[in-house]
N, C-alpha and C positions, 0 to 999 in steps of 0.2 A: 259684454259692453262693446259697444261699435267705435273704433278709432276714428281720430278726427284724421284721417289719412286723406292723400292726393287722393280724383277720382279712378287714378291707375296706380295702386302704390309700386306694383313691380314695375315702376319706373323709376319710382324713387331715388335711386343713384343718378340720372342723369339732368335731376331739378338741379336745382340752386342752393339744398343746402348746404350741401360738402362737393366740397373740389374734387372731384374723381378723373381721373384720366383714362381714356380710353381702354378696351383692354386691348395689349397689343397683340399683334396676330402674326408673331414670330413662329408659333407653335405649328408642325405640320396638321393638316384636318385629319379624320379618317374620312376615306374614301368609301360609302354608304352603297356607292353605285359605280362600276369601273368608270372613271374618267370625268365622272362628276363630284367637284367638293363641293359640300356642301354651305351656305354663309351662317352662319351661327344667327346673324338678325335675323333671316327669314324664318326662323323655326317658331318668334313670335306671334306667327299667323296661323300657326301648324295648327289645326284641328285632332291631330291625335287619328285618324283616318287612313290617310296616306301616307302611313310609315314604308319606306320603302323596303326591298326584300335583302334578306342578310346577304352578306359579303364572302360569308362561308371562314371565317377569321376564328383561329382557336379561341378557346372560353376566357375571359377577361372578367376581373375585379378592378369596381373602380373605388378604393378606399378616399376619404373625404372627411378629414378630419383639421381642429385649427391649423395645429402644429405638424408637417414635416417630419419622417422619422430619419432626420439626418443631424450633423453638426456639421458648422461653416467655421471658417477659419480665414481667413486672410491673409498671405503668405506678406512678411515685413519686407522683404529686398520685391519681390517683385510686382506687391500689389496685388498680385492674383488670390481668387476663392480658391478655396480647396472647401472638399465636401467629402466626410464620409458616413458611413449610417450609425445611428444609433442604437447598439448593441442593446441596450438595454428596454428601448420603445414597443409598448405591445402591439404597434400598428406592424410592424418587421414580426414578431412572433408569431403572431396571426397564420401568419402566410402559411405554416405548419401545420393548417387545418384543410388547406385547397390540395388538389393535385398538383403533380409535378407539371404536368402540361400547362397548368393554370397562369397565364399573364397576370401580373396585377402591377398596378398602376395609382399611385399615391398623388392628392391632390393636398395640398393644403399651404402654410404661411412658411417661412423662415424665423429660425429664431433672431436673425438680424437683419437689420436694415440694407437692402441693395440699391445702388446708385441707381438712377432713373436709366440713364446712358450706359449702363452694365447691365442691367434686366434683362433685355432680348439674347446677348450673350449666355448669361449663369442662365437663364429659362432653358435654352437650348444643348447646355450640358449636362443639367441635369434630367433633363426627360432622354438623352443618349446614353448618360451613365449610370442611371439611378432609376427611371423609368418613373419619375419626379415632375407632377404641374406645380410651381410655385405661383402664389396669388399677388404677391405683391403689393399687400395693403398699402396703400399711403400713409406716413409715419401719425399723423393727427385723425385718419379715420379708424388705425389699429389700435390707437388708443381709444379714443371715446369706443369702440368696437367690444375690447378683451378689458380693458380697466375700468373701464367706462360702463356697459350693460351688463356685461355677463358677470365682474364679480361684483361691481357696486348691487348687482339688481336681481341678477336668477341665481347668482350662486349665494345670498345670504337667503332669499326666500324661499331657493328647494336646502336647506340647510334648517328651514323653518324659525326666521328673524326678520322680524317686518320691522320698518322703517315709523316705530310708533313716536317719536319723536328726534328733532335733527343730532342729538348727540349718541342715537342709539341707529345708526343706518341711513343711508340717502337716500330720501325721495324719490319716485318714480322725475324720469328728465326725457320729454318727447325726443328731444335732439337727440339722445344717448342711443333711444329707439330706432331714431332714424338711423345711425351709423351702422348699429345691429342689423339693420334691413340692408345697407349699403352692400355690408360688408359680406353678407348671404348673399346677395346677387352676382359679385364678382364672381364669388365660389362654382354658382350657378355658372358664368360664362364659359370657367376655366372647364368644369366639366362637361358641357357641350362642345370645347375644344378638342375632347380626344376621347369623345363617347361616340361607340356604336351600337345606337338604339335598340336594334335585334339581339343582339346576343351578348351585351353585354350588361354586367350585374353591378349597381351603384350599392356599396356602404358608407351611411354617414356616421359618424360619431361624435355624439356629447352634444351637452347644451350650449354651445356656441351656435350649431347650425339648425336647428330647430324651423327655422322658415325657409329653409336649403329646399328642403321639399315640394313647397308650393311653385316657387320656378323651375324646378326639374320637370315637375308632370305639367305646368302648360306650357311649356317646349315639348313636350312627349308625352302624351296623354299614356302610354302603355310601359314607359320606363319600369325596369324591374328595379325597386329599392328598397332597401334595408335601412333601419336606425337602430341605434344601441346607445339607452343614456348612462351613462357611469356613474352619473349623480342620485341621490335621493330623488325620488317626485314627491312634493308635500301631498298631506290631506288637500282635500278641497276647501275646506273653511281656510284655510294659507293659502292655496293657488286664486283663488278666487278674488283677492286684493290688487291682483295683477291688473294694472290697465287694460293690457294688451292681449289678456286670455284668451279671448275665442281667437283670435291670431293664431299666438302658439297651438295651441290646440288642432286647429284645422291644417296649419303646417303639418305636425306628425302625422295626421290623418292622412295625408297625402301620400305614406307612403303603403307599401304593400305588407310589412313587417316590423312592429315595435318590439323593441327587447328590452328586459330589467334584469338588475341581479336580483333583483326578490318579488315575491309574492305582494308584501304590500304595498311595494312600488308600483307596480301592474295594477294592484285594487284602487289605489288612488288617482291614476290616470283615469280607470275607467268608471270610477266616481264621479271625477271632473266631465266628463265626456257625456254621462249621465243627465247632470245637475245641470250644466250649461248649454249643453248641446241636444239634451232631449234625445241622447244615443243609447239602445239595448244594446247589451250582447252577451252571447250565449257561448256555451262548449260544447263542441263536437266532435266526439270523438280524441277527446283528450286535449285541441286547440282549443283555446278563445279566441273568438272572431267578432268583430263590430259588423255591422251593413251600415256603412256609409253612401248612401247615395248609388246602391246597387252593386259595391265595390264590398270584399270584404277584407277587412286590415285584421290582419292575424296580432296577434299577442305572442310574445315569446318569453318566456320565465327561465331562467338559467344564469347563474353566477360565471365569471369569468375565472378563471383560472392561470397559473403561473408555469412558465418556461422550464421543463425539469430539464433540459440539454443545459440554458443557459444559467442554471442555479449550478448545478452539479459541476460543471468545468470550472468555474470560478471558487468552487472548494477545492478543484485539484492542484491551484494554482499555488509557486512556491511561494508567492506574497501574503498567498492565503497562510499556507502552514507557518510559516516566520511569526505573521502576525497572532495567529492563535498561541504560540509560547511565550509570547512576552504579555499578551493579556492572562493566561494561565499563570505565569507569575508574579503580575500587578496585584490579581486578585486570590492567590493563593490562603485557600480556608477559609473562603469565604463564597454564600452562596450568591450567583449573579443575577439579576432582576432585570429583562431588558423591556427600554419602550422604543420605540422608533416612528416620529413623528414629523410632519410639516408643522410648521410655526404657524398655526391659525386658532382662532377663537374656538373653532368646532373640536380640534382633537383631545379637547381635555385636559392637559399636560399640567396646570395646576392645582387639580383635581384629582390627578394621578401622585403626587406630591405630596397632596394634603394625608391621603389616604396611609403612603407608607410613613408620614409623621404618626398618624393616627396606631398602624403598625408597632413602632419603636417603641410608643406611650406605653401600649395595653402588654406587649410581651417583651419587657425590660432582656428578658433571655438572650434576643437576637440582634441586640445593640453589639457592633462590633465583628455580627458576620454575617449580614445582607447587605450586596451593595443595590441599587438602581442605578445602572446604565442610561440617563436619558440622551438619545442619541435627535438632533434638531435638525431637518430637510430645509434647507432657504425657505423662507416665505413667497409666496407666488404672489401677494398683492402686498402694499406699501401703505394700507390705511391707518388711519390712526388705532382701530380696533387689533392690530396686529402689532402696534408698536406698543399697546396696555397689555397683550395678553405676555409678550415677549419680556416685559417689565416685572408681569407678577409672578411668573415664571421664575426669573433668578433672584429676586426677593423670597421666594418662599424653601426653594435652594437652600440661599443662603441661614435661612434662620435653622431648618433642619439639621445643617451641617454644625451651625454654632452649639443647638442646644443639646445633638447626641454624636456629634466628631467627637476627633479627638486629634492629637496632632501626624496618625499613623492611617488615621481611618477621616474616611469621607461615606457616609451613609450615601448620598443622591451625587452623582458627577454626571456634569452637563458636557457636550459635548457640541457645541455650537460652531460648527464649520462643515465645509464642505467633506463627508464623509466617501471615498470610496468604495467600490461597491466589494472587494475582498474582504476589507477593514470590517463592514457588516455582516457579512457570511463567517467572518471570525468570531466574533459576537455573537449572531445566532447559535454558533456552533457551539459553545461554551455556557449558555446560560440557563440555568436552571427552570426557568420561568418567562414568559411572556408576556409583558400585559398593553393590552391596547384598549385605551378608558377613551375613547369620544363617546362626542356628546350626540352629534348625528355626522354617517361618513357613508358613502355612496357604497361603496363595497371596502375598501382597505386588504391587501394580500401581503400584510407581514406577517399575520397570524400567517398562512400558505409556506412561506417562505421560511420561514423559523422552522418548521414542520419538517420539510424537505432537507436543513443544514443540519438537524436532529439526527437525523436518519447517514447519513455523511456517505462520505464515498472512500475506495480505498486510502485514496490517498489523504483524504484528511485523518482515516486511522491511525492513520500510520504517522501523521504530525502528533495524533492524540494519545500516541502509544496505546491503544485500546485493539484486541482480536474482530477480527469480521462477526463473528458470531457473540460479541457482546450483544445485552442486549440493548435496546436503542430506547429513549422515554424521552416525553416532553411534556412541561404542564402550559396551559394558555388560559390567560382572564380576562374575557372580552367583555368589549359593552354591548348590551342586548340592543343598540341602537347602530348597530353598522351593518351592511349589506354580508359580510361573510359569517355574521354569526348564526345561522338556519344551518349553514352545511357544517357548524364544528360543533357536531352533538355530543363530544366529550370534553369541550371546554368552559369554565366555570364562568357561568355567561351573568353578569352584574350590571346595574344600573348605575350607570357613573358620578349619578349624582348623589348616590348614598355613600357617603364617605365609609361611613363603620360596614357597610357589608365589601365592599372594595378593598378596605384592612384586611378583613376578615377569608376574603377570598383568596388573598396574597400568601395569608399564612395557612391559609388549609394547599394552596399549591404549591409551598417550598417545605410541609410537614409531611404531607404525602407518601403512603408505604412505595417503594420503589416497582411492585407489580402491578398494582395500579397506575403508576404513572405510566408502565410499558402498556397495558391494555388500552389506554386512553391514545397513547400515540400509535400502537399500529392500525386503529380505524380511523384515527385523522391520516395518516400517510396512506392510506389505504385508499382513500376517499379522494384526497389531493393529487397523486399519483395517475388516478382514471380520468379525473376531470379536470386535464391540463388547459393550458392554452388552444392547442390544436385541435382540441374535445371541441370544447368553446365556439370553436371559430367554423366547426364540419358539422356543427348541429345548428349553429345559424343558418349559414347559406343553404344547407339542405331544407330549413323550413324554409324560405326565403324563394328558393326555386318550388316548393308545392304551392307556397301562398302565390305564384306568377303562374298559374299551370294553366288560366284560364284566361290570361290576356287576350288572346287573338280571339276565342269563342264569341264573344260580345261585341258588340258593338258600344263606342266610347266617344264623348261628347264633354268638353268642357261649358263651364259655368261659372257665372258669377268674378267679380274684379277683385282686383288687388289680392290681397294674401285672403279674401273671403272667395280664390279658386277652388273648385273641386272640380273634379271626372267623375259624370253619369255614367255608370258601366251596366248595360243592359243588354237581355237577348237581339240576336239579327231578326229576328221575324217579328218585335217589339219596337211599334215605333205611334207616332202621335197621329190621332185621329185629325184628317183634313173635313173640314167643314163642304167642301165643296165635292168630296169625293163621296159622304156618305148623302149626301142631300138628289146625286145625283141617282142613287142606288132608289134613295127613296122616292123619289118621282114614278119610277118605269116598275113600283111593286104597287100591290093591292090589298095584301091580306099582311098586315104587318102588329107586331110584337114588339112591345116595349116595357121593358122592366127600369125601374130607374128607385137606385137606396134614397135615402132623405139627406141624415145628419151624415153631411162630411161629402153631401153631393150636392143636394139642392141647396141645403143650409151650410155655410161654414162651422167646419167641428170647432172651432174657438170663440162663436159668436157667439155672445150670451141672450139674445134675443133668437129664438128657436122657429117661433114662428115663420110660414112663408110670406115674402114679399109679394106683393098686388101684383108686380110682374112674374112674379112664377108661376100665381095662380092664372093670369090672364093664359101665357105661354099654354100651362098644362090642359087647362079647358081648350084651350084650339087645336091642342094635338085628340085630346079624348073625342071631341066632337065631330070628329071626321069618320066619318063609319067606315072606314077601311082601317083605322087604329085597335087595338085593344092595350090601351092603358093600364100598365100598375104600379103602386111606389109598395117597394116590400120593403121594410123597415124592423128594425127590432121595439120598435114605441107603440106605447098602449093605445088599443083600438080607439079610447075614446077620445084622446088629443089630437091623432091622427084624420079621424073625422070631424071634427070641429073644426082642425085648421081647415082641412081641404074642403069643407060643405059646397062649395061654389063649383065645383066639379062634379056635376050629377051622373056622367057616365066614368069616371076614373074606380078601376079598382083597385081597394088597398087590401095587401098581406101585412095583418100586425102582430108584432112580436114574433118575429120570422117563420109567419106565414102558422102559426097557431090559432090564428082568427083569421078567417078572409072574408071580403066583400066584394063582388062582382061589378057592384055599381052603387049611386045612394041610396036608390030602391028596393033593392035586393037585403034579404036576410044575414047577418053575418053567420058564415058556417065555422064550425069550431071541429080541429084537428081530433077524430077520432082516438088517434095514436098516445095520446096524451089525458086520456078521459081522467086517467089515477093520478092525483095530484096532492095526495098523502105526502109525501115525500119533504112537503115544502116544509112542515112541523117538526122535521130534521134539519134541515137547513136554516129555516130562521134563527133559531140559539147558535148555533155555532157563527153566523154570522154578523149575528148579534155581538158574541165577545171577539172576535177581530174589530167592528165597529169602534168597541167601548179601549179595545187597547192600542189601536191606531187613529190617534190624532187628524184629523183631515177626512177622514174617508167617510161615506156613507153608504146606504141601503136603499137601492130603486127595488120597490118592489111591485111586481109584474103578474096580472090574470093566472098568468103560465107558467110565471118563473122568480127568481129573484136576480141582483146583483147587485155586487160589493164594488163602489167607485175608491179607487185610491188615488184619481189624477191631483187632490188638494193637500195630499199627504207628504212628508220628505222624500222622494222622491227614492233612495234608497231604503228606506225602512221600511213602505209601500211595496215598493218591488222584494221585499224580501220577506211580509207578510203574504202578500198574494201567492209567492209559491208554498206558503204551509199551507195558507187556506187550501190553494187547491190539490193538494194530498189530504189535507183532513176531508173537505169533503168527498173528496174518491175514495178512501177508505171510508166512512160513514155510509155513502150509496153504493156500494158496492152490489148488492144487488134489490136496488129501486130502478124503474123505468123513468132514471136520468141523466142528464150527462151533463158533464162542468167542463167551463170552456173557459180558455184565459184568453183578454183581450188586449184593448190598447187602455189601462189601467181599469181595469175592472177583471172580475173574477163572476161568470151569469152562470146563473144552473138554470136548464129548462128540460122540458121533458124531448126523449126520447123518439128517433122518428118525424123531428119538426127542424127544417132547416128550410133558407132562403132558396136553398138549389129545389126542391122537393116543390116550391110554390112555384119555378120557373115551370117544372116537367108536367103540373095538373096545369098550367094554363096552354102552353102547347099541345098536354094531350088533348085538349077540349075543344081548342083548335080545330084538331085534325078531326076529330071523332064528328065536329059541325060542319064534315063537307067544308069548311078554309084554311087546309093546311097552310102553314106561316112561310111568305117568300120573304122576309124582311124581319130579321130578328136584333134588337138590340138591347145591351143589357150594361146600364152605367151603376159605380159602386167605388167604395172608396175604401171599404177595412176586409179582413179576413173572412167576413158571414157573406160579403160577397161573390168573394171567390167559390165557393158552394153552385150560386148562381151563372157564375161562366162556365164551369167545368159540366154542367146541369144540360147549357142551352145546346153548349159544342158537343156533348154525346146523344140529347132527344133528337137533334136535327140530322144526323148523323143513319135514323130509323130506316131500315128501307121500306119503311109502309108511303113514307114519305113521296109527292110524285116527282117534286122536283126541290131537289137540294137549298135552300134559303137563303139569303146574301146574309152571312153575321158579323156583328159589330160590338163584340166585348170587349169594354171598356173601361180601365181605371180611372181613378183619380189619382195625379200624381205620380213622379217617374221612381219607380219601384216596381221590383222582381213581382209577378202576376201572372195568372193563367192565362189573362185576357190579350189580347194581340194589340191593343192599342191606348193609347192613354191621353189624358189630358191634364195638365199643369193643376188647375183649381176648380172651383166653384163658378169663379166667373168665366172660365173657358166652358164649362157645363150649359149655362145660364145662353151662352152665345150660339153654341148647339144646339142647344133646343129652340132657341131663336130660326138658327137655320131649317130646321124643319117644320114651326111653324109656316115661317115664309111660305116651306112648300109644298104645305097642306092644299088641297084645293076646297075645305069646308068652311066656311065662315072664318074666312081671312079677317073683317071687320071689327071680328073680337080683339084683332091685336093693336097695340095703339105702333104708331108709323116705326118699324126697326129698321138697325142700320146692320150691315151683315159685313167682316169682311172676312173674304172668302181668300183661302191661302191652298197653297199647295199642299200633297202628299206626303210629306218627309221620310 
């Protein structure tokens, strides 16, 4: 769906609808070129081209994320910020994954507001002290920005909760959008403030920045960048509700490397990308890769992982041991039950509740010595959804305690404050059990974490009175809906919404033989352990530098306005056929060759009227009619449509059904491919394509002289694509040895015989050519899918012959700027339509046929 956007929307911040200020340009530049800095405006003319040559600067990360991994403070007597980092931020942990040589450089917001007239100052200390760009949102565009779109709007809809009516979620709000867009642009600025294009490597994170990317690469068409979403990605029947989807969508496109913590996160993007974007993509070699527009954007599947340096020292801590013996004898004889949650709708928390009331009902035994720990993380939003869930939360608390307390015992204690991070590692370290019940959560890393406190370190031993060589167990009951439950395959993975198997799960993990529990925890610790943080973060950027390995090979060309930017990334010896350059070739030849496909060249592939237009027939008769022509249309369409439409073209040859029938002219006999004479085969293939027909909805059966095929472009577009690869294993196993071959196309699945391809019709008209005394000085061959590629690779190795006398001007030609054997291309139909215009024009054989054209003739590019 196309926004109602500015006609530039990457200008967006500097309209009228939010007050944006400048960005200032206290920040040093980097220096791209000794002695030249370079202005960040000009970069919006940059074609991506003339990037200039690196600086020779050691290797640089530019992390980009909302939030800062620091904390500010304000000194009381003097006024002054004070800044230090934030121990606990995975953007600072990360870093554990680079070399020691590795620069890296944090772009993002503060968690407080700075004075307008103090910004240039704290900007300038913290990029000296901290190696720190702060963005400085404006207090009313950070809000409609982070309160405003991201959690009113992409964080309830990849959470999967749509705004079905006003007491259930906010309506989509353009304005909100707009601030979102704002707000990515600043981003954009700051990282052009202290980006060096050549050698330095951009990570973005999270769905705040999502359109980050569309201004990065048209400032820099070859920028090296990374995304990582830490959220859910919905299904498509969810994302697709989205206003502004193909937006987002073409945003992350943008970059050179997507990352999920799961598999179905990744499937559901590339669902959307499918469905809306009309994008394939395949695996190679163990990657997923899309071809976007000649570019390929990698996929990257890998959960993220937790800090064993900084779990393990904050066990060793005396705050730590202190506190684990006074909860040791709060709860003494009694087993602990911990949750550890944000106060939000999605994490379950009264659900988790209901479950161990449900507990206490069914096994009366254990009233008296299970506690539930629920420990409460501040709410990050303020909506009314979070002050009901926070409400039903200690009402159900409460009734639990009433109906199985007692005045010594509390079954469920709520712990609603700010928690220190020793005070939970105390916790962890103590508790029998785990349980994390959301309903849907991006990844979650307390299961991680509880895992690692299990396992302890000496010195927590030695507060636990417990031998090194104890042995170490932990139980975890995760909900099957969170990003870490795929890697904890010994944890008792539940559906949160079923209260009785969630009981049920609770007390098979605190009943539990004590060898079992050790089994279960030394392959989660085991697992946890390898795939830390620094794992995480040196398997990213290592795909992330393979997914960039090919930048400079190509040549790269932007397109398209506003946040509908992409980068064309195509071969340097790939470039668009000039009208005036091949017209001139064809003047000064005499013996020339022309191949030209139909659907998807002369006719548009989406036009439901197939027939040719009076002017293409006019055009093609005044190209055929030149006796220094030999005209052909090789097409996969059955000979008899093919001549019907074209009958007004008495000298044009047609190849039908790629080149299984041919006609030299309309006089001429149609000859049929020897190679092919056994066509038994099809009595195998019709039944089997028969029942994909009858069980895929949409799709049907052209069936062909020579061949058959299965259409699935009407079908679900994934269901489609995921029948078409049985078909085509069923039938390569079924013909295995029939003289036929199965070919997957652009939704369709064709069996034709053996021996009969478009290239094969190009080499008998050139050989006949030659063999007639006029070898071909002038060869072109236009085409628009995969059957024509057969046909370039055909004409560039006949002409190539040395029986040949003299070498031939060639002109193999796409449709469309996409990877091809053929050296040159053209946008559509209608640039095809205006080619052949041009060579009419400069036929010298009955010009008269053509009615008055108008030509304009452009350069070579």
């Amino acid at each position: 769906m196309a926004s109602r956007s500015c006609a530039n929307f990457l200008h967006l911040a500097s309209g009228n609808l939010l007050d944006i200020p400048q960005t200032p340009r206290g920040l040093p530049r980097v220096m791209t070129v000794p002695g030249i800095i370079s202005d960040m405006d000009s970069c919006s003319s940059n074609d991506g081209d003339s990037d200039v040559a690196s600086s020779g600067c050691r290797e640089r990360k530019i992390i980009v994320a909302n939030m800062l991994p620091l904390h500010a403070k304000r000194d009381g007597e003097t006024s002054k910020w004070h800044f230090s980092w934030d121990e606990d931020s995975l953007l600072l942990h990360l870093k554990d994954g680079f070399s020691p040589e590795t620069e890296v450089v944090f772009v993002g917001s503060l968690k407080v507001d700075i004075d307008v007239n103090e910004q240039e100052e704290v900007a300038q200390k913290l990029l000296e002290d901290f190696n720190c760009v702060p963005t400085f949102l404006p207090h009313d565009l950070q809000k409609k920005f982070y309160l405003g779109f991201c959690k009113q709007h992409l964080w309830p809809l990849f959470h999967y909760m749509l705004p079905m009516c006003p007491d259930h979620g906010d309506r989509f709000d353009r304005i909100l959008w707009q601030a979102y867009v704002s707000a990515n642009k600043i981003f954009a600025d700051k990282v052009m403030e202290v980006i060096n294009p050549d050698d330095d490597y951009v990570w973005i994170h999270d769905y705040h920045l999502m359109v980050l990317p569309t201004f990065l690469r048209k400032h820099l068409n070859r920028i090296k960048l990374g995304f990582f979403l830490h959220s859910p990605f919905p299904s498509s029947e969810i994302y697709r509700t989205l206003p502004v989807r193909d937006e987002i969508l073409r945003g992350l496109l943008n970059c050179d490397l997507i990352g999920f913590h799961t598999f179905d996160y990744a499937r559901h993007f590339l669902s959307c990308c499918s469905r809306m974007l009309g994008l394939d993509y395949e695996s190679k070699r163990g990657h997923i890769g899309l071809d976007y527009f000649g570019r390929t954007v990698f996929i990257k599947i890998l959960p993220v992982g937790v800090h064993m340096g900084r779990l393990e020292s904050v066990l060793n801590l005396s705050s730590t041991a202190a506190r684990v013996k006074e909860i040791q004898k709060q709860f003494e004889g009694k087993k602990l039950i911990l949750g550890i949650d944000d106060m939000d709708i999605f994490k379950g928390i009264s659900l988790k509740l209901l479950a161990v009331e449900q507990l206490l009902q069914q096994h009366p035994d254990l009233q008296g010595k299970i506690v539930l720990v629920q420990i409460v993380n501040p709410a990050r939003g303020f909506g009314k959804d979070v002050q009901e869930a926070k409400k039903e939360t200690y009402m159900t608390a409460k009734k639990i305690n009433e109906v199985y307390g007692s005045p010594n015992y509390q079954p469920v204690i709520l712990i609603d404050r700010p928690v220190p991070r020793y005070e939970k590692s105390a916790y962890y370290a103590l508790a029998e059990c785990c349980i994390v019940n959301a309903v849907r959560d991006g990844m979650n890393l307390v299961p991680y974490k509880y895992i690692v406190c299990r396992q302890g370190t000496p010195g927590m031993d030695e507060a636990l009175g417990v031998k090194p060589e104890y042995p170490r167990t932990s139980m975890l009951v995760v909900s099957e809906f969170i990003g870490c439950s795929p890697s904890l395959s010994g944890a008792i993975r539940v559906n949160p919404w079923d209260i009785d198997a969630v009981a049920e799960a609770l007390n098979t993990a605190i009943t539990m033989p004590e060898s079992e529990k050790q089994l279960r925890h030394e392959k989660h610790y085991r697992y946890v352990s390898t795939h830390d943080v620094a794992y995480w973060a040196r398997s990213f950027v290592m795909d992330l530098d393979r997914a960039c390995q090919d930048h400079y090979s190509k040549r790269c060309w932007g397109i398209g306005l506003g946040l509908s930017f992409r980068v064309v990334s195509l071969s340097p010896s790939f470039r668009r056929l000039a009208i005036d350059h091949i017209c001139s070739a064809y003047r000064r030849t005499n013996r020339r060759a022309i191949f030209l496909d139909y659907d998807g060249t002369l006719v548009p592939e989406a036009s439901i009227i197939k027939t040719p237009s009076p002017e293409v027939i006019s055009i093609i008769k005044t190209l055929c009619d030149d006796p220094k022509n030999t005209v052909f249309i090789v097409s996969g369409r059955g000979r008899a449509s093919l001549s019907d439409w074209l009958a007004p073209c008495e000298k044009l040859g047609i190849a039908a059904e790629h080149g299984y029938f041919i006609r030299w002219s309309k006089d001429s006999e149609w000859e049929t491919s020897p190679v092919g004479a056994d066509l038994e085969w099809k009595k195998i293939v019709e039944p089997v394509m028969s029942l994909y027909r009858e069980a895929t909805d949409g799709s049907s059966i052209e069936t062909k002289e020579s061949g058959l095929v299965w259409h699935h472009l009407d079908a679900d577009p994934d269901f489609g694509s995921c029948q078409a690869k049985e078909l085509l294993d069923h039938l390569e196993s079924v013909l295995a040895n029939e003289p036929a071959v199965v070919h997957r196309g652009q939704h369709i699945v064709e069996v034709k015989p053996q021996g009969v391809s478009k290239g094969l019709v190009a080499e008998k008209v050139l050989s006949r050519m030659v063999n007639g005394g006029k070898p071909p000085d002038f060869v072109m061959c236009v085409g628009d899918d995969k059957s024509d590629e057969d046909m370039f690779q055909s004409i560039l190795t006949s002409v190539s012959n040395p029986s040949l006398p003299v070498a031939p001007e060639i002109f193999a030609c796409t449709v469309g700027r996409k990877p091809s054997k053929a050296r040159y291309y053209l946008d559509d139909t209608a640039d095809v339509l205006k080619l052949l215009k041009g060579l009419a024009t400069a036929t010298i054989s009955k010009p008269r046929c053509l009615p008055e054209i108008k030509v304009s003739f452009e350069s070579n590019a």
